[in-house]
FIMITI-481981 format. One record per residue: residue number from 1; x, y, z of N, C-alpha, C in turn; residue in one letter. Coordinates in Angstrom, 2 decimals. Each point is the difference from the previous one (the first is absolute). Layout:
ZAMI   milo    n_east   n_north      n_up   ca_east   ca_north     ca_up    c_east   c_north      c_up   kolpa
ZAMI    NUM         X         Y         Z         X          Y         Z         X         Y         Z       A
...
This chain:
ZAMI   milo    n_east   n_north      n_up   ca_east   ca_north     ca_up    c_east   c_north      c_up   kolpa
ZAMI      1      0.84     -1.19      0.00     -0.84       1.19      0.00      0.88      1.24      0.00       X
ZAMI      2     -0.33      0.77     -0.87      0.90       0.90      0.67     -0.78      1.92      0.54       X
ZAMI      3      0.64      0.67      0.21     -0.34       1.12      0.63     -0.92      0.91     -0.74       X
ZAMI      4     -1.44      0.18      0.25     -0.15       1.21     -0.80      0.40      1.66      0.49       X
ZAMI      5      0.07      0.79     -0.82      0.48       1.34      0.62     -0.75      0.11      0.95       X
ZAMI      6      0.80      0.33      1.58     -0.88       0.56      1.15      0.08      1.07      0.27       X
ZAMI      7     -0.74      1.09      0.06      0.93       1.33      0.81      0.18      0.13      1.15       X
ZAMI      8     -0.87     -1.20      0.78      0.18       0.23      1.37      0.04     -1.24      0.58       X
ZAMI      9      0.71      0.08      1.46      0.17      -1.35      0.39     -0.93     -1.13      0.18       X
ZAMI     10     -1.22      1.42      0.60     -1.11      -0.82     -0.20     -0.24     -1.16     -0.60       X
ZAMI     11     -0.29      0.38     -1.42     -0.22      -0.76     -1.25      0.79     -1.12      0.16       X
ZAMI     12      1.78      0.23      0.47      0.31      -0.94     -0.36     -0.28     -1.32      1.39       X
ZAMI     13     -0.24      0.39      0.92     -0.10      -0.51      1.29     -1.51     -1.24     -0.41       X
ZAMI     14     -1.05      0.60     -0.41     -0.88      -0.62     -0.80      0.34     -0.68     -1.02       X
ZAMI     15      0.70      0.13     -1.11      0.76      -0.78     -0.91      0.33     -1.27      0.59       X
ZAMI     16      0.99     -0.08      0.70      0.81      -0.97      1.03     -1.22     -0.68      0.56       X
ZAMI     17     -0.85      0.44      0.66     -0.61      -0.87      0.97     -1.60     -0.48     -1.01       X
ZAMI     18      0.36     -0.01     -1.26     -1.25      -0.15     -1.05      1.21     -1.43     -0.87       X
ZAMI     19      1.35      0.05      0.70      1.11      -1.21     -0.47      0.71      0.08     -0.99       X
ZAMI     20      0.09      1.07     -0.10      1.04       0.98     -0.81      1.70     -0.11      0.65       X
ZAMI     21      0.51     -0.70      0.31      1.44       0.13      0.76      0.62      1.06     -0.49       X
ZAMI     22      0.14      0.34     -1.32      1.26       1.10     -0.85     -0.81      1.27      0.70       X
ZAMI     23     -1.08      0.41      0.59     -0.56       1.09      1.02      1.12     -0.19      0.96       X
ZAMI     24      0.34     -0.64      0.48      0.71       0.27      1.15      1.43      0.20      0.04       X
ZAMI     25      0.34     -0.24     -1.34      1.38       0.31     -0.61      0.22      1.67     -0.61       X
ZAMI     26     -1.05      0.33     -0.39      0.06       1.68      0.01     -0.14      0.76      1.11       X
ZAMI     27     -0.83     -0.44      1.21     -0.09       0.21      1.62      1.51      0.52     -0.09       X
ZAMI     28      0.45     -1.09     -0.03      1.46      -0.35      0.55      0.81      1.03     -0.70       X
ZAMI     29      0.14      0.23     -1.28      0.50       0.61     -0.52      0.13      1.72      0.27       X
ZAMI     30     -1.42      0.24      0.25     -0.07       1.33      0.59     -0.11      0.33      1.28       X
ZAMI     31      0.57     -1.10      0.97     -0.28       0.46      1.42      1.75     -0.48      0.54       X
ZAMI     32      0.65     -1.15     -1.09      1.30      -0.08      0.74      1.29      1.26      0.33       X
ZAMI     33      0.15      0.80     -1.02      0.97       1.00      0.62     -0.52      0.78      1.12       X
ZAMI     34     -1.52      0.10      0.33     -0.27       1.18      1.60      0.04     -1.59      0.99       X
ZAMI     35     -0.26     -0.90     -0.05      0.26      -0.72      0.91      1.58      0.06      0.21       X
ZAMI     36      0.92     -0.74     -0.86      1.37       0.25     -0.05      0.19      0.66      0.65       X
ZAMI     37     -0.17      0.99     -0.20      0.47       2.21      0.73      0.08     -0.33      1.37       X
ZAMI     38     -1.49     -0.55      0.21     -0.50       0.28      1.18      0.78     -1.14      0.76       X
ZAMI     39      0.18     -1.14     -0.18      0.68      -0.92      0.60      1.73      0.02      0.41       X
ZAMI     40     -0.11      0.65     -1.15      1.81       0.35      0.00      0.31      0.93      1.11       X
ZAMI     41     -0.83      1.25      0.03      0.24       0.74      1.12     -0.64     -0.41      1.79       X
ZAMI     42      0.04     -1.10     -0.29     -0.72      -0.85      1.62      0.90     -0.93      0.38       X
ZAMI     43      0.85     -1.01     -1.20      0.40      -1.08      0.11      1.51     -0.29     -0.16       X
ZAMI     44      0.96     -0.61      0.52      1.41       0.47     -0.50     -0.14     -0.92     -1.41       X
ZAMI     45      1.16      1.00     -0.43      0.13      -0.51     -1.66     -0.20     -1.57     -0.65       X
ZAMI     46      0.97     -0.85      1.18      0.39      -1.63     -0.39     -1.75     -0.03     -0.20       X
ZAMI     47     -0.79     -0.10      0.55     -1.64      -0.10      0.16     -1.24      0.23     -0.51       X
ZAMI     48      0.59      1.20     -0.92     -1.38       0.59     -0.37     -0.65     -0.88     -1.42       X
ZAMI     49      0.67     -0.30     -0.58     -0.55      -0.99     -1.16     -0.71     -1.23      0.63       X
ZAMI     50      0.27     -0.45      0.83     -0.57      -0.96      1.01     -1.43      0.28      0.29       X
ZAMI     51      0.00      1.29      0.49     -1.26       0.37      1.13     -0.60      0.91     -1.32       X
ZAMI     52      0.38      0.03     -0.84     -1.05       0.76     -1.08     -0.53     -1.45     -0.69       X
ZAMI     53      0.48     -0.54     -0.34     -0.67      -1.60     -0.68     -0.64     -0.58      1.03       X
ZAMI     54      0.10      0.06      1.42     -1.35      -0.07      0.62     -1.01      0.53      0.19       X
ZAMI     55     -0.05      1.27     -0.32     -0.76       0.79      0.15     -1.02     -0.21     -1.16       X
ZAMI     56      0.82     -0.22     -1.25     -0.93      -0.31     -1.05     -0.90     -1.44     -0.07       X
ZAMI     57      1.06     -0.84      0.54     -0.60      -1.46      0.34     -1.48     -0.07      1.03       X
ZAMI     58     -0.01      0.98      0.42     -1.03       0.22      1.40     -1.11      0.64     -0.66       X
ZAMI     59      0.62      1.08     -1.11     -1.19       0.72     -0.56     -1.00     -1.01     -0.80       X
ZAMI     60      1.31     -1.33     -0.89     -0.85      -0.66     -0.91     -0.75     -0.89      0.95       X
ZAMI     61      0.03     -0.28      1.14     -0.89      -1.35      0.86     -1.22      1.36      0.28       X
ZAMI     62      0.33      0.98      0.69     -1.39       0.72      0.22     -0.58      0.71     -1.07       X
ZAMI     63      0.13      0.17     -1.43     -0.64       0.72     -0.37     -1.53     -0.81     -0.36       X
ZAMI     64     -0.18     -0.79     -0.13     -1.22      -1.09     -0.13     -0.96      0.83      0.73       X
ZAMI     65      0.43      0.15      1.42     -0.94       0.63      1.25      0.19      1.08      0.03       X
ZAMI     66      0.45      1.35     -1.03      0.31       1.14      0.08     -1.82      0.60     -0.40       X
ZAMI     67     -0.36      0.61      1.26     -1.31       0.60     -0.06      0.00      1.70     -0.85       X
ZAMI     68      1.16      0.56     -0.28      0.07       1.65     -0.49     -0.48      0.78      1.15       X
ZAMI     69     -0.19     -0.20      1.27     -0.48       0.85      0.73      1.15      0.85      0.10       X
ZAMI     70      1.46     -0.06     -0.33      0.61       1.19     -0.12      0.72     -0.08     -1.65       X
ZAMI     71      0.61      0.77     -0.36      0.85       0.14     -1.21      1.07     -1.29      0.14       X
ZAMI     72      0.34     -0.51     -1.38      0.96      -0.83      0.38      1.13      0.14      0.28       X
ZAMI     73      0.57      1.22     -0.69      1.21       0.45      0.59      0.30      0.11      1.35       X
ZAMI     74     -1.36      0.81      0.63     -0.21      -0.22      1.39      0.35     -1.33      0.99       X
ZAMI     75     -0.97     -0.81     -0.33      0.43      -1.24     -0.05      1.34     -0.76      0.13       X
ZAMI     76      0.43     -0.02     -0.93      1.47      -0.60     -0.28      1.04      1.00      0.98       X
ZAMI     77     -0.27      1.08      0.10      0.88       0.60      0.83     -0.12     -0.64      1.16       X
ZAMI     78     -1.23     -0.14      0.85     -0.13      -0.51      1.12      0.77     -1.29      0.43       X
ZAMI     79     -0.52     -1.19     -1.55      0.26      -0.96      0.12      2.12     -0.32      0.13       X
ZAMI     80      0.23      1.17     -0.62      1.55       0.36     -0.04      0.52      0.01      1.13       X
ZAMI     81     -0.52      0.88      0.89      0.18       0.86      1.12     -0.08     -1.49      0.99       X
ZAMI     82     -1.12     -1.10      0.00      0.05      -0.75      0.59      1.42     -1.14     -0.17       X
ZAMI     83      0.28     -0.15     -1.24      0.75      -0.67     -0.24      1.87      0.40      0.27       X
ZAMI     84     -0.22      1.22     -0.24      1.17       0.54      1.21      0.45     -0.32      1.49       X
ZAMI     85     -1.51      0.68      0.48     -0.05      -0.56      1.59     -0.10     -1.44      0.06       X
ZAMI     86     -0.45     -1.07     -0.37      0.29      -1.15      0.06      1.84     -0.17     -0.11       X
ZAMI     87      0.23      0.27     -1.33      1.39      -0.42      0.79      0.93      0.83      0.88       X
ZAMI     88     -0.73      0.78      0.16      0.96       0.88      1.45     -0.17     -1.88      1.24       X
ZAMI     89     -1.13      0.02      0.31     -0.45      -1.13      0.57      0.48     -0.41      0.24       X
ZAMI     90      0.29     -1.06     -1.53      0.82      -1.45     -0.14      1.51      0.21      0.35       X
ZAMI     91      0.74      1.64     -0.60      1.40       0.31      0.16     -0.07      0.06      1.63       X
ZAMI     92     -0.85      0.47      0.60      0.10       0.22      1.70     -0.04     -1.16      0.38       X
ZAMI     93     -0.66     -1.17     -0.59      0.04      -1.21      1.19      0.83     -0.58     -0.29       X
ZAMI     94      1.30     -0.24     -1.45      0.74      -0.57      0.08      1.50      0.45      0.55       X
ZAMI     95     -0.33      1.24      0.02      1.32       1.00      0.27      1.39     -0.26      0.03       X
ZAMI     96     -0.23      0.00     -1.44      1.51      -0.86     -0.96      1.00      1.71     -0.49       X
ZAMI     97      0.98     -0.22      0.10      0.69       1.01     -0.08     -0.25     -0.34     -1.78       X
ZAMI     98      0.04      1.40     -0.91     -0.03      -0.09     -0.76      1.07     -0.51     -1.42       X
ZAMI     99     -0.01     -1.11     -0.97      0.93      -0.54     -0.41      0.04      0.27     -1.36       X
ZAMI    100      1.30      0.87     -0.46      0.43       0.12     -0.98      1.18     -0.83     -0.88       X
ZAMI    101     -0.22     -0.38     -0.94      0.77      -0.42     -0.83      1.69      0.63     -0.16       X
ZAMI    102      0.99     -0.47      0.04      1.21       0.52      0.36      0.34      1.46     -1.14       X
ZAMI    103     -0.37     -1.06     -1.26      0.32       1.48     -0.88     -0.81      0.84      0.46       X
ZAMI    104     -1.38     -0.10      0.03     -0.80       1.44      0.08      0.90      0.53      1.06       X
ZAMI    105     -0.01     -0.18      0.84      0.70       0.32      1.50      1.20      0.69     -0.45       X
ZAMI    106      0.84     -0.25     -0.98      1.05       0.88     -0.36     -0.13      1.19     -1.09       X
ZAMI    107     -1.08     -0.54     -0.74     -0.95       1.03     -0.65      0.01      1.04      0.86       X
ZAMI    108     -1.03     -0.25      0.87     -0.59       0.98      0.83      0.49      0.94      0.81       X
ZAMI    109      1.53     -0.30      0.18      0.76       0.81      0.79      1.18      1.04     -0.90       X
ZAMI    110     -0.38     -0.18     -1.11      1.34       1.02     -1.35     -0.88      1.02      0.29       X
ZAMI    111      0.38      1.26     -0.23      0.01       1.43     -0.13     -1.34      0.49      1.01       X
ZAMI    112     -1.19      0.02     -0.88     -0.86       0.94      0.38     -1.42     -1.04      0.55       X
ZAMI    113     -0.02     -1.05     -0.82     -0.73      -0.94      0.22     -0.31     -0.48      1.21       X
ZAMI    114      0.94     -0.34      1.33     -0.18      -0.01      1.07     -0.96      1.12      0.87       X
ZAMI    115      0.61      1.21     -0.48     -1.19       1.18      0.45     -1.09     -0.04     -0.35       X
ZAMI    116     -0.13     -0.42     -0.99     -1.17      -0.26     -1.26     -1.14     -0.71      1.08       X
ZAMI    117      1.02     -1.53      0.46     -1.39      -1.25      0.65      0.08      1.31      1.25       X
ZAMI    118      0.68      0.33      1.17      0.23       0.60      0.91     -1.14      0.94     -0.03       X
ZAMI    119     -0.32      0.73     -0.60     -1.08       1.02     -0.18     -1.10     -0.64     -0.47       X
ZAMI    120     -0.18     -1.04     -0.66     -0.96      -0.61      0.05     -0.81     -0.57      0.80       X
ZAMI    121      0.98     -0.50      1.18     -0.13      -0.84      1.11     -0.28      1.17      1.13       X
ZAMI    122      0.20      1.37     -0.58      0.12       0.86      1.23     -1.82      0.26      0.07       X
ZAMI    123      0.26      0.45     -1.50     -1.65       0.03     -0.29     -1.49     -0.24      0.44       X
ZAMI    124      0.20     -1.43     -0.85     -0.84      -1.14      0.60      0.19     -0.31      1.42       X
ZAMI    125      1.00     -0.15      0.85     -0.85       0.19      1.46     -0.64      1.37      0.38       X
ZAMI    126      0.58      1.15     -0.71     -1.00       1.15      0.79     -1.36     -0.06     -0.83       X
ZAMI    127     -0.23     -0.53     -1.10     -0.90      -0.11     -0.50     -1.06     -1.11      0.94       X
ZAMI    128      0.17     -0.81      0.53     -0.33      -0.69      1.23     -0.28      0.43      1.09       X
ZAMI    129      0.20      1.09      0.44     -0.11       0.72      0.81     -1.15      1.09      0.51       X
ZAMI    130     -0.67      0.38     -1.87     -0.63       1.38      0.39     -1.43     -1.35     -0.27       X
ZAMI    131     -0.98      1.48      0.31     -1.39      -1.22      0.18     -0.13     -0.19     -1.64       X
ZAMI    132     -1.14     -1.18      0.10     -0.63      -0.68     -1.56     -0.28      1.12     -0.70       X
ZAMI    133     -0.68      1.12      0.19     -0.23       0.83     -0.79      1.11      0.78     -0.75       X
ZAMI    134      0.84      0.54      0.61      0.77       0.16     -0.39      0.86     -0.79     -0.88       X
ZAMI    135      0.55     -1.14     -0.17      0.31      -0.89     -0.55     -0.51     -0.02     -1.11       X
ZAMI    136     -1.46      0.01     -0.16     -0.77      -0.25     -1.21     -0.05      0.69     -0.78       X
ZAMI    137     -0.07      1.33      0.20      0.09       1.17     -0.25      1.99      0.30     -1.10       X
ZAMI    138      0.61     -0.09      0.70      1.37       0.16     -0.40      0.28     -1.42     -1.08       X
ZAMI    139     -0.19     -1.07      0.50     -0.28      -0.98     -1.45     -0.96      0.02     -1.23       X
ZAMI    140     -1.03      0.68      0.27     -0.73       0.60     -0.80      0.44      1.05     -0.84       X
ZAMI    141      1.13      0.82      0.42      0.60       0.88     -0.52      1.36     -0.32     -0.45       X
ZAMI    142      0.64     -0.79      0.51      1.30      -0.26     -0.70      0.18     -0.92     -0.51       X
ZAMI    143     -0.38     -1.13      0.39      0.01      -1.28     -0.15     -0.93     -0.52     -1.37       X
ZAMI    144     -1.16      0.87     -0.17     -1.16      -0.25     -1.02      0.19      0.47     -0.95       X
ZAMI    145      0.16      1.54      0.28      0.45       1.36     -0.64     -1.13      0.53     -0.10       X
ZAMI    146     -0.94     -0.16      0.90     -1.21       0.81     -0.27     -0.15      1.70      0.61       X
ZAMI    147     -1.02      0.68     -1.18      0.01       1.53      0.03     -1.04      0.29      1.38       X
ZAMI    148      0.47      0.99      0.45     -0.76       0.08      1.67     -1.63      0.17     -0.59       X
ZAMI    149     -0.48      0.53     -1.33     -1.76      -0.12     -0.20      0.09     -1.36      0.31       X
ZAMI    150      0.64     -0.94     -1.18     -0.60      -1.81      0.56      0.16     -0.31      1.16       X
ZAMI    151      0.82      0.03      0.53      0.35      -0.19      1.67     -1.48      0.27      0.74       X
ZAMI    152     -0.20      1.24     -0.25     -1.20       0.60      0.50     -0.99     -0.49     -0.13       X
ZAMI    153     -0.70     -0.30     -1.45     -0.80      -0.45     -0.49     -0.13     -1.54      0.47       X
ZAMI    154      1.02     -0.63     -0.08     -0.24      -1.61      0.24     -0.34     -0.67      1.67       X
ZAMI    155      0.56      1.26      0.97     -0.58       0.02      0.94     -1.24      0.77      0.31       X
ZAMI    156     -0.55      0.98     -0.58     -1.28       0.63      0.27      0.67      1.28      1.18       X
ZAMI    157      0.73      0.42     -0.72      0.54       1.37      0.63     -0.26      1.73     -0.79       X
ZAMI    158      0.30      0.66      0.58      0.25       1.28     -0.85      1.37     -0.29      0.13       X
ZAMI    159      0.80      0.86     -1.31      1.06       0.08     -0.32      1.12      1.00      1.51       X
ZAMI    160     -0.74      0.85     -0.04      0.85       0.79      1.49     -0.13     -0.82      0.86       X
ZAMI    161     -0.77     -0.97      0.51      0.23      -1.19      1.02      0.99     -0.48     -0.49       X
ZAMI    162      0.07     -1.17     -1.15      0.87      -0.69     -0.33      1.49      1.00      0.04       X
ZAMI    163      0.39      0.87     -0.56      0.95       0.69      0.12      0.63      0.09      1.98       X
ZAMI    164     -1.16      0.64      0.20      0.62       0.29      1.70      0.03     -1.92      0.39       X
ZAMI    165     -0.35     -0.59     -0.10     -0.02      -1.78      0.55      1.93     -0.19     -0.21       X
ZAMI    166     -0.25      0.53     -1.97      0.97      -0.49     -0.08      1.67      0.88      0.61       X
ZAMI    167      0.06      1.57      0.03      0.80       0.72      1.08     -0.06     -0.78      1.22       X
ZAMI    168     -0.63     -0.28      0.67      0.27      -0.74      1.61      0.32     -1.18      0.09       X
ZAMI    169      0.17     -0.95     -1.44      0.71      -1.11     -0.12      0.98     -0.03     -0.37       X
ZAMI    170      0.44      0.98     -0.99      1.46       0.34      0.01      0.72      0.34      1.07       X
ZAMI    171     -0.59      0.62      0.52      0.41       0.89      1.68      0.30     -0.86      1.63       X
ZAMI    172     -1.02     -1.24     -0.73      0.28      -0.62      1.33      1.28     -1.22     -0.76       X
ZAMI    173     -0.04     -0.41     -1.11      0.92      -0.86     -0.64      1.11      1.05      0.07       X
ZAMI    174      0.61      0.56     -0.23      0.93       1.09      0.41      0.30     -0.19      1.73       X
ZAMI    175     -0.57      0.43      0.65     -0.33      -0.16      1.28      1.17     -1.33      0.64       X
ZAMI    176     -0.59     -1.13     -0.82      0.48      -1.85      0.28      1.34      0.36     -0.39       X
ZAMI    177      0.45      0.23     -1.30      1.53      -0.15     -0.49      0.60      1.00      1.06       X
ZAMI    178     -0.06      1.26      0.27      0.50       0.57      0.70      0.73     -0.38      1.78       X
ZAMI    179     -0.72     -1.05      0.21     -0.47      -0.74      1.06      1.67     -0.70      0.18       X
C-alpha cells in the first residue's frame, strides 16, 4: 500500500490504523529530527540513538490506541519526555559508571572536544534542575527550533506569556550553571 498525500498527521495517523503501515513511515519521517533534538539535549551522546528508536518503537505499539485528544506532536513529545525519564530510572538503578570505548575516549579528550562533552554535561544537569516548565519551554525553543507564536500557540498561550515563561527559564537555567 502505499501513502496517499497527507497534510496532516492526522490523516496519516488514520491511514496507519485503516493498515496502511508506509503511514507510519512518513510519521516517522517528519517527527524524527525534533525528537532527535530533543533527546540529544536530555541524553549523553553514546545514547541518544538508543532512546530515540525507543521512543519511536513505543509510538508504533501505541498509536492503534491514539484517541487525538491532543495534537500528535503533542503527544510524541510527551511520549519522548517519558522515555527519557525512564531511562534516567533504569541508569539510576544500575549505577554503572559510564563506559566508553577506548578510542572515543581519546577522541574525546584532543583540543576542544573535551569542553565540547564538558559543557554539555554542564548543561544537561542544570537543565535538570529548573522546573518542567521551564525545560519544555527552552527545548521547545532550541532543541525544536520553534518560533515563540508556535510555542505559544501549541500551548494555548499569548505570545507575551510565552516570551516572559520563556526569560525566567533562561534566567533560572543561567541561575544552575552559575551554581
Amino acid at each position: 500500500m502505499t501513502v496517499q498525500p497527507a497534510e496532516s498527521d492526522e490523516l496519516l495517523i488514520q491511514q496507519f490504523k485503516d493498515g496502511n503501515p508506509g503511514a507510519f513511515n512518513e510519521l516517522y519521517q517528519r517527527h524524527l529530527t525534533g525528537v532527535y533534538k530533543r533527546v540529544r539535549y536530555m541524553i549523553p551522546e553514546q545514547d541518544v540513538e538508543d532512546v530515540t528508536q525507543e521512543v519511536f518503537i513505543a509510538a508504533l505499539k501505541s498509536l492503534p490506541s491514539f484517541r487525538g485528544e491532543a495534537q500528535f506532536g503533542t503527544w510524541l513529545r510527551t511520549l519522548t519526555n517519558n522515555k527519557i525519564a525512564e531511562y534516567y530510572r533504569k541508569r539510576n538503578r544500575k549505577r554503572e559508571a559510564p563506559q566508553v570505548p577506548l578510542n572515543d575516549a581519546l577522541h574525546y579528550t584532543e583540543g576542544n572536544t573535551a569542553k565540547v562533552m564538558e559543557e554539555r554535561i554542564m548543561l544537561r544537569k542544570a537543565l535538570n534542575q529548573i522546573p518542567a516548565s521551564y525545560q519544555e519551554i527552552i527545548l521547545l525553543r532550541f532543541a525544536e527550533g520553534l518560533q515563540f507564536n508556535e510555542i505559544a500557540q501549541l500551548n494555548g498561550q499569548h505570545l507575551e506569556a510565552t516570551k516572559s515563561l520563556f526569560r525566567r527559564a533562561v534566567s533560572a537555567l543561567r541561575d544552575q550553571l552559575d551554581k
